[in-house]
Each structure stands twice: as C-alpha cells, then as structure tokens.
C-alpha positions as a Python dict, from the first residue, in 0.01 Angstrom:
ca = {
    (1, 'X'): (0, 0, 0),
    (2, 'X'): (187, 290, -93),
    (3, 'X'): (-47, 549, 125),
    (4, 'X'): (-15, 269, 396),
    (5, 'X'): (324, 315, 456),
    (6, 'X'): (337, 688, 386),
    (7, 'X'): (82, 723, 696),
    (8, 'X'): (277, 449, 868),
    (9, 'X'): (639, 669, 819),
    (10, 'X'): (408, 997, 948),
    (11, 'X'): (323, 793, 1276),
    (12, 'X'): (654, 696, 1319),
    (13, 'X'): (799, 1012, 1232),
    (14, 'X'): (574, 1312, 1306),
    (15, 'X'): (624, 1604, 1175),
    (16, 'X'): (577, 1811, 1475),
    (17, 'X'): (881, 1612, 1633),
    (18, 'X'): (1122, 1555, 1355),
    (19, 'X'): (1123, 1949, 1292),
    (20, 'X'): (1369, 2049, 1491),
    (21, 'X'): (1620, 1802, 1334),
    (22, 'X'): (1497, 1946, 1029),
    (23, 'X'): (1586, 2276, 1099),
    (24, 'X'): (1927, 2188, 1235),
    (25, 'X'): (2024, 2025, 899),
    (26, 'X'): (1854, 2289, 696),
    (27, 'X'): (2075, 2529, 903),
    (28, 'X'): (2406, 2336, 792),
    (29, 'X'): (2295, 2314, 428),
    (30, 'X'): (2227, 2709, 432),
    (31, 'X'): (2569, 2785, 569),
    (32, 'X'): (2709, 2533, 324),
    (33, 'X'): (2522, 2697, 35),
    (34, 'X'): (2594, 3039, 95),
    (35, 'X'): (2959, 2974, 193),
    (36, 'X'): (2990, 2740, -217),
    (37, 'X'): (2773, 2936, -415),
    (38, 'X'): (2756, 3293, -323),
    (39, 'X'): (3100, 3400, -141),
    (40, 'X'): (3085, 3742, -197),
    (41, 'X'): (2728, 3831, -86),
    (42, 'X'): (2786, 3604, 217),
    (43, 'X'): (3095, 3767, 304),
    (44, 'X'): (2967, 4103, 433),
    (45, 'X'): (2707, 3912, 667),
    (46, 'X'): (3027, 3665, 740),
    (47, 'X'): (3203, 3940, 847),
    (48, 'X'): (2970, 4027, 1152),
    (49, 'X'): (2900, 3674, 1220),
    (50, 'X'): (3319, 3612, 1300),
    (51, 'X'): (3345, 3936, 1446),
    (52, 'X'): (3407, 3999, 1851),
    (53, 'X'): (3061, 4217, 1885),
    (54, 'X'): (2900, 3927, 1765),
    (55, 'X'): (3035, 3748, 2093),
    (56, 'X'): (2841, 3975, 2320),
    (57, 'X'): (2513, 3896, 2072),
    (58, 'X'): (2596, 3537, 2081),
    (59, 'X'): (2603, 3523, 2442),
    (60, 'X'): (2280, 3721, 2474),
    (61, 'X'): (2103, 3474, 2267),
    (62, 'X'): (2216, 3195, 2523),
    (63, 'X'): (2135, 3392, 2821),
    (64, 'X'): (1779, 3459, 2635),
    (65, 'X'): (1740, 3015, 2580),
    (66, 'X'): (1799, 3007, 2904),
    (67, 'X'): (1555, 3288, 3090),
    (68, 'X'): (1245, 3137, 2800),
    (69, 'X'): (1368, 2805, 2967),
    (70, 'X'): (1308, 2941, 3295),
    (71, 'X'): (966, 3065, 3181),
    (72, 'X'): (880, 2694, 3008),
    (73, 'X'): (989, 2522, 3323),
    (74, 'X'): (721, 2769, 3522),
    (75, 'X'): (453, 2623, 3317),
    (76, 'X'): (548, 2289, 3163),
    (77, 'X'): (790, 2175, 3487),
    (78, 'X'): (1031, 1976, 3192),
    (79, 'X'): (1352, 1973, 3326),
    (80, 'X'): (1499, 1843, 2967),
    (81, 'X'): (1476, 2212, 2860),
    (82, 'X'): (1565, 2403, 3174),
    (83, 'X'): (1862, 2173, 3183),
    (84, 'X'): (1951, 2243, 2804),
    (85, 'X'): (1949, 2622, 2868),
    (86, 'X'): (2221, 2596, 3115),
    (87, 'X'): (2448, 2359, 2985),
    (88, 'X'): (2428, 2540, 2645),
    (89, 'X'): (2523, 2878, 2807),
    (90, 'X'): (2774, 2698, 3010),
    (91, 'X'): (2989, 2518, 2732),
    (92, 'X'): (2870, 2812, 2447),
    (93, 'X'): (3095, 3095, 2623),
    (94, 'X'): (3368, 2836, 2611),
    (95, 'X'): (3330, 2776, 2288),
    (96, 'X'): (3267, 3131, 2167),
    (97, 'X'): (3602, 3228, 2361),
    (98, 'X'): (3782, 2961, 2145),
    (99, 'X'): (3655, 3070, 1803),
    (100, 'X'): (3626, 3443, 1851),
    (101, 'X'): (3766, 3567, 2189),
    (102, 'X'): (3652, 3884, 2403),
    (103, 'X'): (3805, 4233, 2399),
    (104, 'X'): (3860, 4349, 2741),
    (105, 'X'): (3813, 4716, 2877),
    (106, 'X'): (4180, 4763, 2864),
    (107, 'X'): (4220, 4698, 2502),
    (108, 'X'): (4326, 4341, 2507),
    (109, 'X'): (4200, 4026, 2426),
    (110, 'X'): (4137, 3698, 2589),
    (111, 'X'): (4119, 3369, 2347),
    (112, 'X'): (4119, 2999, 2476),
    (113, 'X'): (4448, 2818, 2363),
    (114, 'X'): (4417, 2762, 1967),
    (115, 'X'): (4499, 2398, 2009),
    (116, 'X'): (4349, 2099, 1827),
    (117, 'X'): (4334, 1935, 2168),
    (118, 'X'): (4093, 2206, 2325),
    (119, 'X'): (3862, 2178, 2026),
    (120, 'X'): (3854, 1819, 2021),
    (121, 'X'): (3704, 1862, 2380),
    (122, 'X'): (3493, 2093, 2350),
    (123, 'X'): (3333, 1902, 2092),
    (124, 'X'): (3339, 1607, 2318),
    (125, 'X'): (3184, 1810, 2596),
    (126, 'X'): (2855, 1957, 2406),
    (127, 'X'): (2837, 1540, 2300),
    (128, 'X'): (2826, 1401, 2626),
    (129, 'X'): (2552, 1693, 2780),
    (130, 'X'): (2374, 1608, 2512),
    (131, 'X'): (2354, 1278, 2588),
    (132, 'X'): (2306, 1402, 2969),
    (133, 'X'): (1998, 1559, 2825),
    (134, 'X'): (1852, 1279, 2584),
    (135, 'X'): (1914, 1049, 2965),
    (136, 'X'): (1734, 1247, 3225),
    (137, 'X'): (1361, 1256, 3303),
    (138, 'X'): (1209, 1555, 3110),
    (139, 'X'): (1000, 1539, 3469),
    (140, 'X'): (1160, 1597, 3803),
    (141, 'X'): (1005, 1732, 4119),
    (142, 'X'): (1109, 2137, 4197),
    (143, 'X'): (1344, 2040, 4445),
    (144, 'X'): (1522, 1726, 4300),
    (145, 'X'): (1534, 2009, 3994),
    (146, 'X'): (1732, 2263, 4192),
    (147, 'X'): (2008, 1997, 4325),
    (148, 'X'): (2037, 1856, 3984),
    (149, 'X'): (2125, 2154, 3829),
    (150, 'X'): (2337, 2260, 4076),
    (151, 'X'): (2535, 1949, 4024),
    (152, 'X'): (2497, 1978, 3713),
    (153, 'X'): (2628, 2351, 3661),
    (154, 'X'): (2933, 2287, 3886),
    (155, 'X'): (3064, 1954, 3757),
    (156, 'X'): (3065, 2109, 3441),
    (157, 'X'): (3226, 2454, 3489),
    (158, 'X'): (3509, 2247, 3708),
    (159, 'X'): (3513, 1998, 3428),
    (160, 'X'): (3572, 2328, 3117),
    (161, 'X'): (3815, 2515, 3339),
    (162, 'X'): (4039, 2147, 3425),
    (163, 'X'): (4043, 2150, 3038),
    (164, 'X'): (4185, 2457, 2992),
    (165, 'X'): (4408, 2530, 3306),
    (166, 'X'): (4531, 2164, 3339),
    (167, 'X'): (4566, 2097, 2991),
    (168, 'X'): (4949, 2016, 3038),
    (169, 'X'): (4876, 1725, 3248),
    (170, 'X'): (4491, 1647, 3134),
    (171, 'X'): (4510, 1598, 2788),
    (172, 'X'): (4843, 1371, 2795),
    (173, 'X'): (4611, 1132, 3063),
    (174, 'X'): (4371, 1125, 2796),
    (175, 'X'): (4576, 1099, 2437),
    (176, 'X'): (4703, 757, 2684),
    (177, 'X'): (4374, 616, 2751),
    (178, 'X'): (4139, 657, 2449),
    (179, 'X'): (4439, 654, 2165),
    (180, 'X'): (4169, 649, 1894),
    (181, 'X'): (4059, 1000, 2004),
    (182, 'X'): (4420, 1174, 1898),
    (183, 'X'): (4485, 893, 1653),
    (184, 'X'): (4148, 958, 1420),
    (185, 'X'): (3940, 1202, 1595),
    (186, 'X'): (3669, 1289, 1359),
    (187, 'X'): (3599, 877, 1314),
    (188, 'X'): (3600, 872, 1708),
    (189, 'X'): (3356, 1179, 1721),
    (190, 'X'): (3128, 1061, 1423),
    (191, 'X'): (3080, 722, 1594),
    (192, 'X'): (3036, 910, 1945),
    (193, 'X'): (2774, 1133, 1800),
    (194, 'X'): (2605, 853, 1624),
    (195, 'X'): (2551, 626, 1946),
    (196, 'X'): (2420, 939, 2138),
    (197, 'X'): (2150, 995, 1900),
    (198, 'X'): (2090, 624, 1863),
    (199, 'X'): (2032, 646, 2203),
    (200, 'X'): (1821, 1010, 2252),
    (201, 'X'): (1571, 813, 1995),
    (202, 'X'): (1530, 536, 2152),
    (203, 'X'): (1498, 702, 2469),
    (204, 'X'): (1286, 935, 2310),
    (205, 'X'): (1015, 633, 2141),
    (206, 'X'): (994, 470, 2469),
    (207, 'X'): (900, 787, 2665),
    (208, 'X'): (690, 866, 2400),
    (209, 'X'): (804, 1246, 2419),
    (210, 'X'): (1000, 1448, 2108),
    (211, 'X'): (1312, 1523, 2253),
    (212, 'X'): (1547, 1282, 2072),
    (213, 'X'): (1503, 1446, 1744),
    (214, 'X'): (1681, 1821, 1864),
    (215, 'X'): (1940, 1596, 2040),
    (216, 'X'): (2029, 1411, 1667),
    (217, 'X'): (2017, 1760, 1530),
    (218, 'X'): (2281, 1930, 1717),
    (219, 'X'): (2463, 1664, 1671),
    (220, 'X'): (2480, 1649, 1326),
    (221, 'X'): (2537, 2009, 1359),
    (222, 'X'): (2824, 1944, 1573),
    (223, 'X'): (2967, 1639, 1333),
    (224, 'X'): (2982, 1868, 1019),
    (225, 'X'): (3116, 2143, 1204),
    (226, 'X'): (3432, 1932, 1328),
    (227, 'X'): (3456, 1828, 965),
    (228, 'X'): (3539, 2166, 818),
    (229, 'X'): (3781, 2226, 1097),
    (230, 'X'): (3983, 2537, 1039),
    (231, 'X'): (3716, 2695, 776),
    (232, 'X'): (3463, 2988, 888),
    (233, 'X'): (3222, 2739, 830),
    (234, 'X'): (3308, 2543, 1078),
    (235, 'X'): (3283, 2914, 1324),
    (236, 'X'): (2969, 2987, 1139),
    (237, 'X'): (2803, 2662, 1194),
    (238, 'X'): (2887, 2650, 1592),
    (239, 'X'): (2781, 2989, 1642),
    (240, 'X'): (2429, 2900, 1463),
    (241, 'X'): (2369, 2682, 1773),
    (242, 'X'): (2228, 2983, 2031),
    (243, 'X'): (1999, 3029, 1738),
    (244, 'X'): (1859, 2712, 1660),
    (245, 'X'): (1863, 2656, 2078),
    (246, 'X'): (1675, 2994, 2113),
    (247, 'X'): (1431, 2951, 1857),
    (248, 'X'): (1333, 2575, 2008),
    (249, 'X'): (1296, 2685, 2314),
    (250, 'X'): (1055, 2965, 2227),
    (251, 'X'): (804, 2731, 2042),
    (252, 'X'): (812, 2512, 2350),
    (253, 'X'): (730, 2795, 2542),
    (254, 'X'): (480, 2907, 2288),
    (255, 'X'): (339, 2537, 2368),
    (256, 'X'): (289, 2616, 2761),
    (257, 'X'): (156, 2979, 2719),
    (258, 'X'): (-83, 2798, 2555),
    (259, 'X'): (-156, 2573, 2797),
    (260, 'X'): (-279, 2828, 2999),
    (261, 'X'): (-574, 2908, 2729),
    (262, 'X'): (-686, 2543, 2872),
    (263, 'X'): (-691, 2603, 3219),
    (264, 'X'): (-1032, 2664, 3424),
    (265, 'X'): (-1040, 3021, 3583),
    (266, 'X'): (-1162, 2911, 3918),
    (267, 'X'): (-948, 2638, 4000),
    (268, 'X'): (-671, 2666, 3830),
    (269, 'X'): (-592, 2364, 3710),
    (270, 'X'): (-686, 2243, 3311),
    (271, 'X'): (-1015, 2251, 3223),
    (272, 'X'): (-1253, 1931, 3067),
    (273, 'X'): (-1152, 2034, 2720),
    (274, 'X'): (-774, 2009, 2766),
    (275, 'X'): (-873, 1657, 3007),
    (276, 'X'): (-1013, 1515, 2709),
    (277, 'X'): (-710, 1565, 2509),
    (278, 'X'): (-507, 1427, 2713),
    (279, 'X'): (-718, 1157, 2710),
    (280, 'X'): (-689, 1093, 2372),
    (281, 'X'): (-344, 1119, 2362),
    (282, 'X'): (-318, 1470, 2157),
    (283, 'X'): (-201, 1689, 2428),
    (284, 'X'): (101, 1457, 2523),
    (285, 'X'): (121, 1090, 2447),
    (286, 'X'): (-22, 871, 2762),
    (287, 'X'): (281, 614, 2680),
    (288, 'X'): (306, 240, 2686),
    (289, 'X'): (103, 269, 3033),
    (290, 'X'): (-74, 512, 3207),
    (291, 'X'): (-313, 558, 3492),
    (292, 'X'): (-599, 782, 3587),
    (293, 'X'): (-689, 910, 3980),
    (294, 'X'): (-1066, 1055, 3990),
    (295, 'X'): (-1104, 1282, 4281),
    (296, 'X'): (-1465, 1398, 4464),
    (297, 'X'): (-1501, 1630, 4745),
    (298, 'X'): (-1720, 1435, 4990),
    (299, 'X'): (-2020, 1668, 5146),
    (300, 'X'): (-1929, 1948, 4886),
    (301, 'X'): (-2292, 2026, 4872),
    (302, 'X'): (-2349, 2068, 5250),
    (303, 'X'): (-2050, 2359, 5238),
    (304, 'X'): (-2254, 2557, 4943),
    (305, 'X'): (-2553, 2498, 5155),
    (306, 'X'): (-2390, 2656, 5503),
    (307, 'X'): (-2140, 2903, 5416),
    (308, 'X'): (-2258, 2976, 5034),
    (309, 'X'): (-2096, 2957, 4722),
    (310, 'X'): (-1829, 3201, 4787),
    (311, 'X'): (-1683, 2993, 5039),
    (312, 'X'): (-1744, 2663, 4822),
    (313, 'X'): (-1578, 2838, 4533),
    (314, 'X'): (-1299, 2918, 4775),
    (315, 'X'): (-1302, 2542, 4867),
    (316, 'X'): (-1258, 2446, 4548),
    (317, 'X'): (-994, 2617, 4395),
    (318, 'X'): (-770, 2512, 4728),
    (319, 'X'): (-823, 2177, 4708),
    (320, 'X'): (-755, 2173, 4349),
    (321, 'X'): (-409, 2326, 4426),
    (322, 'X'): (-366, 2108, 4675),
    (323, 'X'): (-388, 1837, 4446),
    (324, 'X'): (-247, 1979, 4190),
    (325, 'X'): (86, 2016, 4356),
    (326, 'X'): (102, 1649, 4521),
    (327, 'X'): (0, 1525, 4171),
    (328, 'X'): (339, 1684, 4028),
    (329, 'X'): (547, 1625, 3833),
    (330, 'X'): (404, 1347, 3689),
    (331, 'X'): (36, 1368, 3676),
    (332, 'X'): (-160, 1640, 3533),
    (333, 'X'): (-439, 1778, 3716),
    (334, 'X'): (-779, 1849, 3535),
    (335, 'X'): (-1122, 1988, 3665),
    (336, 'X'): (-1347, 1703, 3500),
    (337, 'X'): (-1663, 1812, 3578),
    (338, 'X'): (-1833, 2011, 3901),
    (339, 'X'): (-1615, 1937, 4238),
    (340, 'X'): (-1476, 1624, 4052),
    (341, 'X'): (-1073, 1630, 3993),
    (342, 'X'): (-949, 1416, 3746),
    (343, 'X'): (-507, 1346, 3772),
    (344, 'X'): (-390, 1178, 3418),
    (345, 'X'): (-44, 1000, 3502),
    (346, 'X'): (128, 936, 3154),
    (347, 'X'): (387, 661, 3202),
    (348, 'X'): (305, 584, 3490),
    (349, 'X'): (197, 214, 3693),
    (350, 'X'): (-97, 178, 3919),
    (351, 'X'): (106, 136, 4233),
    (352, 'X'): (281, 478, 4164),
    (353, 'X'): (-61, 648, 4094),
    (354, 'X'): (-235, 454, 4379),
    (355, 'X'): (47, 610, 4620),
    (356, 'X'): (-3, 939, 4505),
    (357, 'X'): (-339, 936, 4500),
    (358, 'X'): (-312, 794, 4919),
    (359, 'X'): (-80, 1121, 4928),
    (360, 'X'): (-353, 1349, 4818),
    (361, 'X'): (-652, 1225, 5041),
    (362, 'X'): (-387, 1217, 5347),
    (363, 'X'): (-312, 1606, 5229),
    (364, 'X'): (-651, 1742, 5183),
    (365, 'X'): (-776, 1593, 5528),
    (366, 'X'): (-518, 1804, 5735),
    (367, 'X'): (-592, 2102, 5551),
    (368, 'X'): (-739, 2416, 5732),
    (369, 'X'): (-903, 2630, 5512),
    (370, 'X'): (-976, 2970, 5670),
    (371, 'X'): (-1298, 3141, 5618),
    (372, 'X'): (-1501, 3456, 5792),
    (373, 'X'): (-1810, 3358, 5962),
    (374, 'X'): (-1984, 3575, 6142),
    (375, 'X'): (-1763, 3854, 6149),
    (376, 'X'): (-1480, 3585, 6311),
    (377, 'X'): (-1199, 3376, 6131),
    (378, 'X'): (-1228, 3018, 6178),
    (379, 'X'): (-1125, 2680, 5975),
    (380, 'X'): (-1324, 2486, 5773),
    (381, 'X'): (-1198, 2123, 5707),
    (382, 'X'): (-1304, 1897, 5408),
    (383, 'X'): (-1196, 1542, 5249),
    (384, 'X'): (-1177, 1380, 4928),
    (385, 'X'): (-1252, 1056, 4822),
    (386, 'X'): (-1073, 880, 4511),
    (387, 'X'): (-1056, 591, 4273),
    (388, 'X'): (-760, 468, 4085),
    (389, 'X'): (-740, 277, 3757),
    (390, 'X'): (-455, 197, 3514),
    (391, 'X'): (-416, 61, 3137),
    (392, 'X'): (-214, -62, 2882),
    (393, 'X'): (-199, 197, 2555),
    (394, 'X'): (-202, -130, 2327),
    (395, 'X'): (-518, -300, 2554),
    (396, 'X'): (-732, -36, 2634),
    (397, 'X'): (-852, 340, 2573),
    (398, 'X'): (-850, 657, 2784),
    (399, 'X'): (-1215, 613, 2815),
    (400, 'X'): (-1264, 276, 2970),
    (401, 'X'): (-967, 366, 3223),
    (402, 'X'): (-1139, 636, 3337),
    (403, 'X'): (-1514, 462, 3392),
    (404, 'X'): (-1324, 214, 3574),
    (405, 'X'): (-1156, 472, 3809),
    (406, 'X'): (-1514, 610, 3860),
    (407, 'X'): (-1622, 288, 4005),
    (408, 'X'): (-1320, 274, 4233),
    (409, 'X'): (-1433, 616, 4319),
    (410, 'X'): (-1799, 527, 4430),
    (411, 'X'): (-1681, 208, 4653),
    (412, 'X'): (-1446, 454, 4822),
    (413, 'X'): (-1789, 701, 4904),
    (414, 'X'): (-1955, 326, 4982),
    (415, 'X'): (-1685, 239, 5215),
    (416, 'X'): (-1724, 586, 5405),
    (417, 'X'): (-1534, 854, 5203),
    (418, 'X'): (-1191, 996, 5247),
    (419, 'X'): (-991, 721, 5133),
    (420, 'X'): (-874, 560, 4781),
    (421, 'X'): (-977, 231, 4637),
    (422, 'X'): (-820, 104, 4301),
    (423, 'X'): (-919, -127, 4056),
    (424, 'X'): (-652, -356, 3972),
}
C-alpha cells in the first residue's frame, strides 16, 4: 500500500514538472540561510548583489530569458514562454529601478518613488502576468502570437508608467475600491497569490502540460519576498528571479534543441522514433482527448518512376512542409513510414482535426512544385489522401487510434484519393 501511493504521488506529481517549484523554494531557503546563519561570509557577495552594477547584470540576464525564449519559441512554437520572457523583462526593470536604481552618464541617479504604495503594485503586477501566463494557450498560431504580444507589451508598459507618473490620482482610486489592499496588504497578496496558483495547477492538470508548477514558484518567491519588506532579503530574493527565469528557460530550450535530434533529415519533420513517443504519451502528454490525421501521397510511386528519386525526394520534403505548417500549432507532424505523414493533435476533438486535415488536402492540391525536365522548368502537381480518427486517453490507446485512422485513410484512396474520410 505504501509503494502504491508513493508511485501514485510520483504520477501526480512528477518530478520533471514539480522541479522548477522546487528550485524556486530552494532559492528562498538559500537566501534565508545564508542571510541567518552566515552574515558575514554572505555579506561580501551581498554587497554586489545590492549594488547598481549589478542592475546592468540583472537586466542582461532578463534580456538573455528573453532572446533563449525567442530561440524556444523557433522550435517548440509555446507562446507560455515567449510570453514570460517579455513580461519578466518588462515589469523586472521596474522593479530593479525601485530596489536599486540606475546611475546615469551625468553622475546622477534615477530611483522609482520609495513608497509602500509602488511596491505593493509592483507586487500586484508580476501576480496578475503570472496569472496572464498560467491562462493563455502555451499554443498560438505565429500571427495570433505577434498581436498578442504586442497587446500584451503595450498594455503593460502603459499600465507600469500610469503607476508611477499618475500615482497622485491612481493609487487614491485604488486605496477606495479594494480597502483590504492598504488596510492588510500582505493578507490581500498571500490570498491573491494563493488563488493564482490554485488556478495555474489546475489549468496546468487539465492541459496536461507543466507550466503551473514555475507559476506557484514565483509566487511563493514573490509572497516571502513581500514578507521581509524593508530587509536585503527581500532585494535579494526579487533580484534571484532573472535567475531562476533564465535558468528555466534554458532547460526548455535544451528540451527543443533536442527535438531536433528526432527529426528526419529529408523531410524535416520528426521522425518514426519521436512519432512513437508521442504516441505513448512520453514526448508530451496526448491529454484527456486527442486525435490522429494519417497522410499518403496518392501516385507517389508513378513520380519516382518518371522524374526519379531526386525529384520524389524533392516531393517529399515539400509536401511534408506543407503539412507541417497547416498542421500548426496544434498538431505535430511526423514522417511515419515511406511517403506516409502522420499529424498527432494532443487535446484536440475530431471535428478540429477533421478540419485541419480538409485544410491540408485542399493545400497540397494547389501546390506547384517546380522541377527541371528536360533542360526546361515546369510544375509538377500532386495530392494527398487522409484519414482521421480520435480517442479518449481513459478509453483507448495511441495505437488503436491510429489503425483506425489508417482505415479512414484507405476508404479515402477507395473513394478516389485526394480527400479525407474520418472515423467517428
């Protein structure tokens, strides 16, 4: 009984996933720690860590979050992350102005207001994008990506600067509306920061992805920092936030350079090793529903035949693209085997995938793919055929899913190829 429920807490919380809320309280306890039991070593690193140069390092660190971010969202397309690495550097330079301030050329300095109103916000502010972030799709088309953060980046910067310029007349407007905020601000923040992460994890187990767990983590960072308000722990804590952002960002980039060791060399796309992980669920979850899209070129063997394989290689690896990109961003596009192209749509109903998959054949049938033939450029044209087939995690496996989107595949060749049939 007892190993029972050990393996039933790893299920529920893996490892893997709870790490980064790991680290984020293992970062408070060091800081705690050094700050109790060893003030004088820790002073000399404390020293650098509260001084003004360490602004400039600081805000390299977020500017670095945010270019791996860039790099993750290349390979991964998870907008959770990309959307992380700007809000952090947006509200971090606000906050690293507060604590520490910037020297100008001139020999001055600029600090934010020292008031306990601004700080109370700016708390406020890194609780509510994180919530922002534990809300929105980690998976979002390029271009519904760019508005977003757009949005995004300017409701916040107006937002920070209103704070700070219109304080006079902001914060009274506030202090009359939410009286609990001025009245007993760390209860109002603790309970805050404790529905937010309620709410990443339960966001997080019904997606089926990790990010709830570095949400509850910079939270709690957040909540203890408040709590030693006026200390250098309370500095020292904040500023260990680039860090911790950095460093989880990196191993998720780590995770799609990876990726890339699974992708086939010709098309471009994953390869039947990284299909069958997905498959099983070890790659990324498949979630309370998913569906699978088989794809075939029809007459593949006709274009090796005429034009060689060269041109059929060539073939290939455009189609695959093509399918590729009109699978995204929520399927993921394997080679399964020969010209067959297998699109794994965690999450996902049948009607979605069945639409996408209609999107694909439509696609591929209007492409022109230019080839030399006989010393002259001409087109060469070429369909797909493809079978759809969804299933419940709790009802049925990977495996059966995809035999059954097979079949849907081979009435579609049946019924005269370049169409989709689905099994419902």
């Amino acid at each position: 009984m007892v190993r029972a429920g050990a393996l039933g807490m790893k299920r529920l919380f893996p490892f893997s996933q709870t790490f980064p809320f790991l680290l984020c309280l293992g970062v408070i306890g060091l800081v705690l720690v050094l700050e109790d039991f060893s003030p004088e070593n820790w002073k000399t690193i404390k020293i650098y860590l509260l001084s003004r140069p360490f602004f400039y390092h600081s805000l390299v660190i977020y500017l670095l979050a945010l270019v791996l971010s860039l790099f993750t969202y290349r390979n991964l397309y998870n907008f959770k992350i990309l959307l992380a690495g700007f809000l952090f550097l947006l509200n971090g330079v606000f906050g690293l102005l507060f604590f520490i301030g910037i020297s100008l050329p001139a020999g001055q300095t600029y600090d934010l207001p020292q008031e306990e109103s601004l700080r109370l916000l700016l708390y406020l502010f890194y609780s509510l994008d994180l919530l922002v972030i534990a809300s929105v799709p980690s998976y979002l088309s390029p271009r519904v990506t760019r508005v977003l953060l757009v949005l995004f980046a300017l409701s916040e910067s107006a937002l920070l600067v209103a704070a700070v310029k219109g304080r006079k007349d902001f914060l009274p407007f506030l202090r009359e509306h939410l009286d609990l905020l001025w009245t007993h601000p760390l209860l109002f923040l603790a309970a805050t920061n404790a529905l937010i992460a309620g709410i990443a994890l339960l966001l997080s187990l019904r997606r089926r992805d990790p990010y709830g767990w570095p949400v509850a983590g910079f939270l709690a960072m957040f909540t203890v920092a408040f709590c030693v308000k006026g200390l250098d722990t309370e500095k020292l804590i904040f500023q260990s936030v680039p860090f911790v952002l950095s460093l989880l960002v990196l191993a998720n980039l780590t995770i799609s350079l990876s990726h890339r060791a699974n992708y086939d060399p010709l098309m471009n796309i994953y390869n039947r090793s990284f299909c069958n992980h997905l498959m099983q669920g070890r790659a990324r979850p498949l979630g309370r529903r998913f569906a699978v899209a088989l794809f075939d070129l029809d007459h593949f063997k006709r274009i090796n035949d005429r034009h060689g394989h060269g041109i059929g290689d060539l073939v290939l690896q455009q189609v695959a693209q093509k399918i590729r990109e009109k699978a995204l961003p929520r399927g993921m596009t394997c080679r399964y085997g020969g010209e067959e192209i297998v699109v794994i749509f965690p999450d996902t109903s049948l009607s979605y995938a069945e639409k996408v998959a209609r999107e694909i054949v439509s696609s591929v049938a209007q492409m022109q793919i230019a080839i030399a033939r006989k010393k002259t450029q001409t087109s060469l044209r070429i369909t797909v055929s493809g079978g759809v087939a969804a299933g419940e995690s709790s009802k049925s496996d990977a495996g059966s899913v995809l035999e059954a989107a097979d079949r849907a595949l081979y009435r579609s060749k049946r019924l005269g190829r370049n169409r989709v049939s689905a099994i419902r």
